[in-house]
N, CA, C and O atoms as CSV, one atom per row, in Angstrom:
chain,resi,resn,atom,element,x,y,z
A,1,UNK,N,N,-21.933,44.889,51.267
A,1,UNK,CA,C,-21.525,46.067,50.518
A,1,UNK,C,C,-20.097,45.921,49.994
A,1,UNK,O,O,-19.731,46.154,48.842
A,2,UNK,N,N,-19.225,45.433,51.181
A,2,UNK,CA,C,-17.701,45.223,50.413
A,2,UNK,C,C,-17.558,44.245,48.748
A,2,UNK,O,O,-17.012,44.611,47.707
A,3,UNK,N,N,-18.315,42.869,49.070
A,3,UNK,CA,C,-18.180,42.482,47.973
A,3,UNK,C,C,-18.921,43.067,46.585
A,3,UNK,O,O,-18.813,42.548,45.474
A,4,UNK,N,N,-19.361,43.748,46.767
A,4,UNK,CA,C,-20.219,44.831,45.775
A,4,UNK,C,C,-19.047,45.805,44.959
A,4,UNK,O,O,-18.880,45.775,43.740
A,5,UNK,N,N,-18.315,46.629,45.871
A,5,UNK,CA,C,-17.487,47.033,45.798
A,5,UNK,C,C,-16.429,46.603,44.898
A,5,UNK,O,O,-16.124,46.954,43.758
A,6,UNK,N,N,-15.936,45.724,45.733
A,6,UNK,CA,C,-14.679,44.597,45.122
A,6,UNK,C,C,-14.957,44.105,43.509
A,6,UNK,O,O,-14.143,43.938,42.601
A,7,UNK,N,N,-16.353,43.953,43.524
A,7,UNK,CA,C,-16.582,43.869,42.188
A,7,UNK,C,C,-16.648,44.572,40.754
A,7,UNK,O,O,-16.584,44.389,39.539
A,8,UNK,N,N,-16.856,45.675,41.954
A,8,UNK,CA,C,-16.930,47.524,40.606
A,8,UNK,C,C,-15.601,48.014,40.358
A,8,UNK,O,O,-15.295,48.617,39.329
A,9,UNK,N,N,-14.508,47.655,41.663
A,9,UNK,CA,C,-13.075,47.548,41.488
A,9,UNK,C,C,-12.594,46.848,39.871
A,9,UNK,O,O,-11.954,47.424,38.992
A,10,UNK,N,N,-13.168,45.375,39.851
A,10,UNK,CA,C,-12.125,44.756,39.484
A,10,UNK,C,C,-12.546,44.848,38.030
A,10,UNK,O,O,-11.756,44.563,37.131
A,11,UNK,N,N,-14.503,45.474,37.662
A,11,UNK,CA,C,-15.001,45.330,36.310
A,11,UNK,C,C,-13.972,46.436,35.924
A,11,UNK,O,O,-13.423,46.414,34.823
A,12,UNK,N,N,-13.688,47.531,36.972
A,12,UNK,CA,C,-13.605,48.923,36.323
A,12,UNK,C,C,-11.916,48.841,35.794
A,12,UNK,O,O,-11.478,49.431,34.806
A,13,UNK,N,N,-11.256,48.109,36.564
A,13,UNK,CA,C,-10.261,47.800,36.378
A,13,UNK,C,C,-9.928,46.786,35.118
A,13,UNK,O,O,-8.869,46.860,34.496
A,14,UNK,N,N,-10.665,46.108,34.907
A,14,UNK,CA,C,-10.696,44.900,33.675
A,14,UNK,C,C,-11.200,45.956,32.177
A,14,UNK,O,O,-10.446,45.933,31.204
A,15,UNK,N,N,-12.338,46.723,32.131
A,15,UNK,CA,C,-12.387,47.673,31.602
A,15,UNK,C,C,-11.729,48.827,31.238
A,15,UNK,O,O,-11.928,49.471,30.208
A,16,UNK,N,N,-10.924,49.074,32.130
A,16,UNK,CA,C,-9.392,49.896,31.522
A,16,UNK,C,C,-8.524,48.863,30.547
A,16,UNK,O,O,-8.241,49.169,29.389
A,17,UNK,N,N,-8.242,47.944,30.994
A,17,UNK,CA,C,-7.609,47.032,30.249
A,17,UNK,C,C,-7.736,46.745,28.700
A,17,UNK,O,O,-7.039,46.712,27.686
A,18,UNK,N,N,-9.426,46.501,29.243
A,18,UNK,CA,C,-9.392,45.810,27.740
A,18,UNK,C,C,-9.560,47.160,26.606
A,18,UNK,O,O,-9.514,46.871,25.410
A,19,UNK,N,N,-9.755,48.628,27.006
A,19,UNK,CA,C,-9.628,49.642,26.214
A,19,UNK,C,C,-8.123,49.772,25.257
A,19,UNK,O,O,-7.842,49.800,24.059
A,20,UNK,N,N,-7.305,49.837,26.693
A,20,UNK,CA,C,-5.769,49.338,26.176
A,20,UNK,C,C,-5.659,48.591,24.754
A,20,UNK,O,O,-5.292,48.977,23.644
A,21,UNK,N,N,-6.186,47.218,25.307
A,21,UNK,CA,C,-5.702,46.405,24.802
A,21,UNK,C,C,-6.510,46.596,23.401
A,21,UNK,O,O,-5.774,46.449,22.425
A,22,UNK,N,N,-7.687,46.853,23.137
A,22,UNK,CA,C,-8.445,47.719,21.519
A,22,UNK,C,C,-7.445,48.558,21.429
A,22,UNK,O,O,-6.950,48.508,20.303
A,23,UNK,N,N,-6.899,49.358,22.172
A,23,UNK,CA,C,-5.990,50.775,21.267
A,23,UNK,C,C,-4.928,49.726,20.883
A,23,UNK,O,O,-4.787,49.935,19.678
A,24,UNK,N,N,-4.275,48.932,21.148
A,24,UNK,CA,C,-3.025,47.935,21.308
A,24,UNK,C,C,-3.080,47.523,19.720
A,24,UNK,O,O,-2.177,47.439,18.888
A,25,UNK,N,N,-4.501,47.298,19.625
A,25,UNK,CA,C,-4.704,46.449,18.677
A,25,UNK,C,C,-5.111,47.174,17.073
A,25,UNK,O,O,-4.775,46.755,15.965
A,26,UNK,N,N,-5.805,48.187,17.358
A,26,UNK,CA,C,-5.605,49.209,16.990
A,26,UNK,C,C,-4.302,49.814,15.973
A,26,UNK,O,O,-3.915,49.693,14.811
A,27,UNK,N,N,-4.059,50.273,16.774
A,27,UNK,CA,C,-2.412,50.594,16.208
A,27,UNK,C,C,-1.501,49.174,15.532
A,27,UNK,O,O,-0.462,49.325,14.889
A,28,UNK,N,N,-1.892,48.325,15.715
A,28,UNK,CA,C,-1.203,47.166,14.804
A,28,UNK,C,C,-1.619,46.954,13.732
A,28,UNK,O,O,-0.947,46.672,12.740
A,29,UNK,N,N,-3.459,47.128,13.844
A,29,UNK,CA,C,-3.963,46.590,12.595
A,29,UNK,C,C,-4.484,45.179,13.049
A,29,UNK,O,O,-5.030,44.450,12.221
A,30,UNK,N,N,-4.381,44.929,13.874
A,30,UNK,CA,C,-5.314,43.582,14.090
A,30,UNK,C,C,-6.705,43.914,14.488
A,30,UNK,O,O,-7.391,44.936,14.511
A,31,UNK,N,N,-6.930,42.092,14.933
A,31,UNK,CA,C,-8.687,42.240,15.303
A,31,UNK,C,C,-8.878,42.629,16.798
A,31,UNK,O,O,-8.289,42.151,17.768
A,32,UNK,N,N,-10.209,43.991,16.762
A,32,UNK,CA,C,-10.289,44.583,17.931
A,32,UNK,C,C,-11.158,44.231,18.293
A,32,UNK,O,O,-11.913,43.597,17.555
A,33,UNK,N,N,-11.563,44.563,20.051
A,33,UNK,CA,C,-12.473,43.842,20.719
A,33,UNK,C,C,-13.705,44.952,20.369
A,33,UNK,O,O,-13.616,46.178,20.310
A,34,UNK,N,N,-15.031,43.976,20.132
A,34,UNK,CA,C,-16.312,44.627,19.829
A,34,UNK,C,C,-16.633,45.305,20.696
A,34,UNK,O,O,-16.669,45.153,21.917
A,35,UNK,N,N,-16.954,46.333,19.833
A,35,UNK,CA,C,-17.657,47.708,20.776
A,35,UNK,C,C,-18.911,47.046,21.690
A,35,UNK,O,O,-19.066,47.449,22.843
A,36,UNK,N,N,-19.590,46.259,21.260
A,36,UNK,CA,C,-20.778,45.353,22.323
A,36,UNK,C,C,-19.552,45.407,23.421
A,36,UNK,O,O,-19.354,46.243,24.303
A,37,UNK,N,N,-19.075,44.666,23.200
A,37,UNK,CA,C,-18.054,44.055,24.538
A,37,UNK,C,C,-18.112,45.249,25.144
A,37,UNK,O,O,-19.078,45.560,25.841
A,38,UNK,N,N,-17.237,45.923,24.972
A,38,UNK,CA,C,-16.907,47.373,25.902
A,38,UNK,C,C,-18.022,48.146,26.194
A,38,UNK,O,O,-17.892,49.087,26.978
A,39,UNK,N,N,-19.093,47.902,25.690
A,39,UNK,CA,C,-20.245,49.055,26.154
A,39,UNK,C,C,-21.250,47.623,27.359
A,39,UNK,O,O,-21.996,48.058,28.237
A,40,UNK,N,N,-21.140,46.590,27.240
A,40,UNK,CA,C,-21.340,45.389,28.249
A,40,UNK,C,C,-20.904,46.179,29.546
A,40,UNK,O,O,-21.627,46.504,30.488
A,41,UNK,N,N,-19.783,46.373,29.406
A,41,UNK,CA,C,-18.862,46.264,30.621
A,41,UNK,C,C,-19.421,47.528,31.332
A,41,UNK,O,O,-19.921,47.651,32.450
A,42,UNK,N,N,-19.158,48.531,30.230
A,42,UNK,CA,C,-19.612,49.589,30.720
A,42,UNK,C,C,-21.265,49.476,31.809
A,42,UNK,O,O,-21.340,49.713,33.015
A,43,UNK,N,N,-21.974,49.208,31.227
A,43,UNK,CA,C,-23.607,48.915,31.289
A,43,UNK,C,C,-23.298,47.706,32.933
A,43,UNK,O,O,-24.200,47.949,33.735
A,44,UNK,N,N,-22.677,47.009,33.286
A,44,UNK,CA,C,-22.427,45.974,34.244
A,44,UNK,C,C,-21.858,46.661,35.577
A,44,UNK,O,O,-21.777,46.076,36.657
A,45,UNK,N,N,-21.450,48.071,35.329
A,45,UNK,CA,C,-20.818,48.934,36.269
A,45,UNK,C,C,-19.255,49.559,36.210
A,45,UNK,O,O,-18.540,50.038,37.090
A,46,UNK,N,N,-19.015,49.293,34.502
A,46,UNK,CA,C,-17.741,49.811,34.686
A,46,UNK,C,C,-17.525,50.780,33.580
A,46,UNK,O,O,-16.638,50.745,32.727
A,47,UNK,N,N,-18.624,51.785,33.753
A,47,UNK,CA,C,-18.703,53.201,33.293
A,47,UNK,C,C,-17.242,53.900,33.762
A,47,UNK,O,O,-16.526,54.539,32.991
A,48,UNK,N,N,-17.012,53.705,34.867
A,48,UNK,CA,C,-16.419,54.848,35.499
A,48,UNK,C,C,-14.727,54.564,34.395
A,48,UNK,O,O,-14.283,55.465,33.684
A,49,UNK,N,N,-14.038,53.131,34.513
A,49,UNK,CA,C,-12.868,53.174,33.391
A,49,UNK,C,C,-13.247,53.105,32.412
A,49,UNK,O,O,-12.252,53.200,31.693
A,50,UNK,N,N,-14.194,52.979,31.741
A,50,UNK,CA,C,-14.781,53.045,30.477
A,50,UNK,C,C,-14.262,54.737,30.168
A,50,UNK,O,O,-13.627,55.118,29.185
A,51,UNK,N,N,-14.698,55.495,31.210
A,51,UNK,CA,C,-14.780,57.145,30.949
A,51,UNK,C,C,-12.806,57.143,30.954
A,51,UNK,O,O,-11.911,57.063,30.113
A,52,UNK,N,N,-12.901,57.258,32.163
A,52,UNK,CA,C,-11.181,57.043,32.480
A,52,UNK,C,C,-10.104,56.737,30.988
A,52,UNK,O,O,-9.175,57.519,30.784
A,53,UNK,N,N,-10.277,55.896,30.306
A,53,UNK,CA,C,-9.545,54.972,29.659
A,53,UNK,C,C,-10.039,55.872,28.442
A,53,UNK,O,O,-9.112,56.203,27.702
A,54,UNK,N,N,-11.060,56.252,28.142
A,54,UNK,CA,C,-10.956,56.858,26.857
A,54,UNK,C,C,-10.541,58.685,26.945
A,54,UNK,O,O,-10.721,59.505,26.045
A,55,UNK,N,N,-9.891,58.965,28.465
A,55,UNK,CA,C,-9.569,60.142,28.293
A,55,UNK,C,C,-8.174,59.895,28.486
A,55,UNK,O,O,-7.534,60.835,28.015
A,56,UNK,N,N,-7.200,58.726,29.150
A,56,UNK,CA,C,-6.274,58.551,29.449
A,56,UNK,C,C,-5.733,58.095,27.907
A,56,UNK,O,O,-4.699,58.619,27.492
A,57,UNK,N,N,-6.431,57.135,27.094
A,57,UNK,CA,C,-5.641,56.596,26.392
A,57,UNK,C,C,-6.087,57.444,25.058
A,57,UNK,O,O,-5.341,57.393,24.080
A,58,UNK,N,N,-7.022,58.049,25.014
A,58,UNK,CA,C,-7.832,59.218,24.018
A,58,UNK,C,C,-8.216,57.829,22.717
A,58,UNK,O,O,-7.812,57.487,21.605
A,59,UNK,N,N,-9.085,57.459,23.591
A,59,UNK,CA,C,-9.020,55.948,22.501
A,59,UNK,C,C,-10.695,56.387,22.185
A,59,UNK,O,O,-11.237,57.122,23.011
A,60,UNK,N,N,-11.250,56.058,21.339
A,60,UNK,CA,C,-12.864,55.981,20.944
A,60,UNK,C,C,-13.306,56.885,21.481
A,60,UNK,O,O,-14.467,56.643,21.813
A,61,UNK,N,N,-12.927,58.022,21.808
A,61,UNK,CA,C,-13.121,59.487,22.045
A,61,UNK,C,C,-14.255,60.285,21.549
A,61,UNK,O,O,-15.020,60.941,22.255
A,62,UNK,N,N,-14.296,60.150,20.067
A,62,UNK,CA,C,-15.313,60.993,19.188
A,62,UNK,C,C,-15.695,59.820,17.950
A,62,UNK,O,O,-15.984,60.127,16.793
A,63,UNK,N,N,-15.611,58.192,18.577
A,63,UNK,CA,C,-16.377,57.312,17.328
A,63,UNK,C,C,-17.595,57.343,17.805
A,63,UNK,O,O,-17.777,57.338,19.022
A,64,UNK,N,N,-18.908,57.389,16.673
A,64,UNK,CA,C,-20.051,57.242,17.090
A,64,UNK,C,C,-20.773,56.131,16.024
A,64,UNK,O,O,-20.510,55.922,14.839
A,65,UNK,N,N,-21.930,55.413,17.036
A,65,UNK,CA,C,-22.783,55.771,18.188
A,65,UNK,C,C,-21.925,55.784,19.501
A,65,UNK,O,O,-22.187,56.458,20.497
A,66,UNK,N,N,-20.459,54.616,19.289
A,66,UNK,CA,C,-20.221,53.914,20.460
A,66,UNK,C,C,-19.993,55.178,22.191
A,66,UNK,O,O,-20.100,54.964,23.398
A,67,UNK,N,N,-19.551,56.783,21.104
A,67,UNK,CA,C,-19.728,57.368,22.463
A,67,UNK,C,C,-21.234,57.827,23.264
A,67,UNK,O,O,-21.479,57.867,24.470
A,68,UNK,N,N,-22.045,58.124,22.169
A,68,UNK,CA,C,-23.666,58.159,22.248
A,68,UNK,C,C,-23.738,57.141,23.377
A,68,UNK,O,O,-23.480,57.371,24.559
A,69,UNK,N,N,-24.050,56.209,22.953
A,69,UNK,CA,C,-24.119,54.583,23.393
A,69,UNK,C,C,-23.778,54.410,25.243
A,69,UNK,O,O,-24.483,53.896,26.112
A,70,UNK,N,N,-22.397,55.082,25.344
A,70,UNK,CA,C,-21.846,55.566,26.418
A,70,UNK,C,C,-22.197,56.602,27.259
A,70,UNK,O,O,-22.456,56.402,28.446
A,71,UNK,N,N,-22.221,57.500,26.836
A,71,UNK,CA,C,-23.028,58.663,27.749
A,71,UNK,C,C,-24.463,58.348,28.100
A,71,UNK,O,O,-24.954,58.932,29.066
A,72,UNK,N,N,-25.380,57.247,27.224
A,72,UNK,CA,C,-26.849,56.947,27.497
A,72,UNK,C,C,-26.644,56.187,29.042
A,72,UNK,O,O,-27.361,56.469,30.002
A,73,UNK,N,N,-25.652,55.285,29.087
A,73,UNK,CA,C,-25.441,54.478,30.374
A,73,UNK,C,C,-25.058,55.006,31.029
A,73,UNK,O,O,-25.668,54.807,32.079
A,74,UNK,N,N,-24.051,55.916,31.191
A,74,UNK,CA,C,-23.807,56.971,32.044
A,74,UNK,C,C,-24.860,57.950,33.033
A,74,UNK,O,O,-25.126,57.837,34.230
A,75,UNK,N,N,-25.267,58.809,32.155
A,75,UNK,CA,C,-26.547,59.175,32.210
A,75,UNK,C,C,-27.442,58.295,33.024
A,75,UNK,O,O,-27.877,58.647,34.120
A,76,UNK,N,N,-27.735,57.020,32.406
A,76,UNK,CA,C,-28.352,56.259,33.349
A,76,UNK,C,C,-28.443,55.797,34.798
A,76,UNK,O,O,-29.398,55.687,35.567
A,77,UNK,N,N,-27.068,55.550,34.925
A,77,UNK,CA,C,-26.375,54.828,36.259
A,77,UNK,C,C,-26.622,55.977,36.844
A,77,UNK,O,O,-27.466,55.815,37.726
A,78,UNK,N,N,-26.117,57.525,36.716
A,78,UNK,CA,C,-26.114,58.576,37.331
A,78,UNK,C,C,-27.350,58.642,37.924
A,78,UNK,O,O,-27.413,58.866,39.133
A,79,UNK,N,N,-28.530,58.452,37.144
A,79,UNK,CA,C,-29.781,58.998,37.472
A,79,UNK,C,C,-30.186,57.844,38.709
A,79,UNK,O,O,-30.806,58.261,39.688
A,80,UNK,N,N,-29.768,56.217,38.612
A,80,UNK,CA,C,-30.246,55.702,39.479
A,80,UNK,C,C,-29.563,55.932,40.644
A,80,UNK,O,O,-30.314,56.226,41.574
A,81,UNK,N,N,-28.142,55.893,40.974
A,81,UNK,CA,C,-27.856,56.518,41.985
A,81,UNK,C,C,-28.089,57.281,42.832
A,81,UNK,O,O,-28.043,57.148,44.055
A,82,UNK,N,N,-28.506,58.608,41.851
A,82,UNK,CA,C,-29.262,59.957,42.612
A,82,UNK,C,C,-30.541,58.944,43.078
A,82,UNK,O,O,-30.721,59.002,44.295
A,83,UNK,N,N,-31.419,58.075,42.407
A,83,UNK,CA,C,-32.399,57.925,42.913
A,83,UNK,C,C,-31.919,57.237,44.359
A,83,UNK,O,O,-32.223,57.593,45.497
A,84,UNK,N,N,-31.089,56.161,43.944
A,84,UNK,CA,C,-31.252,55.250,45.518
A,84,UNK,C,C,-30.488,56.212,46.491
A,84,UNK,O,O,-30.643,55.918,47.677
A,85,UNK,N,N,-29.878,57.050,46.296
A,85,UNK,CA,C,-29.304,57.924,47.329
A,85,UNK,C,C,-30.285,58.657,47.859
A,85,UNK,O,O,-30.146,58.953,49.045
A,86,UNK,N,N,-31.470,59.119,47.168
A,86,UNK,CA,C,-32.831,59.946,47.430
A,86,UNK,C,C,-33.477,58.682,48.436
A,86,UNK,O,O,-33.702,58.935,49.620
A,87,UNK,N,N,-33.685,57.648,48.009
A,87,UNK,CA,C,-34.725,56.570,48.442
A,87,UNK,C,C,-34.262,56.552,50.012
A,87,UNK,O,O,-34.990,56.751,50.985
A,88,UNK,N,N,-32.447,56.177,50.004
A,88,UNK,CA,C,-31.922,56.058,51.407
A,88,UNK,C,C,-31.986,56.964,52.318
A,88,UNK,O,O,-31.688,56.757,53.495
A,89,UNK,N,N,-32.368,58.021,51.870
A,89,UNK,CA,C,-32.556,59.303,52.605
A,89,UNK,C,C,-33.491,59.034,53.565
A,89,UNK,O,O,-33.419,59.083,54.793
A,90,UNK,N,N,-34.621,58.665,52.619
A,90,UNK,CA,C,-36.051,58.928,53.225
A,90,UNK,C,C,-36.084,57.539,54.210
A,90,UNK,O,O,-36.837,57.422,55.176
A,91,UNK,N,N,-35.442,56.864,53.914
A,91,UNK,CA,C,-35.856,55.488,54.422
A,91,UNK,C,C,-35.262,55.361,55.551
A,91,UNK,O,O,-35.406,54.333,56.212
């Protein structure tokens, strides 16, 4: 379980980053990292700075699909959770 963990740490943490680093880029006018990329990350377990980072840095806030796109995985992860938290119950 720890290394499970350690891992949702460091996506969720790498996923703040690289939001940054799109707003960074952003504001210069250079080339930004593909929305694939960031909705990857998201989808791999790092919803949670995905959410974080676009309320902290108010970055891709209201672009669409990419927030659509986001709330579908959200939504998702949520629902399996509730499930395996239901499953562990019973089990």
């Amino acid at each position: 379980m720890l290394p499970v963990l350690a891992m949702l740490v460091v996506v969720n943490v790498w996923t703040i980053l690289l939001f940054a680093h799109d707003k960074a880029r952003a504001r210069a006018g250079g080339r930004r990292v593909p929305e694939a990329h960031l909705l990857r990350l998201a989808l791999v377990g790092g919803t949670p700075g995905a959410l974080l980072a676009r309320r902290w840095l108010r970055h891709k806030s209201r672009k669409q699909p990419f927030s659509s796109r986001l709330r579908v995985i959200a939504i998702g992860q949520a629902a399996l959770l509730v499930l395996g938290l239901l499953l562990a119950a019973r089990g």
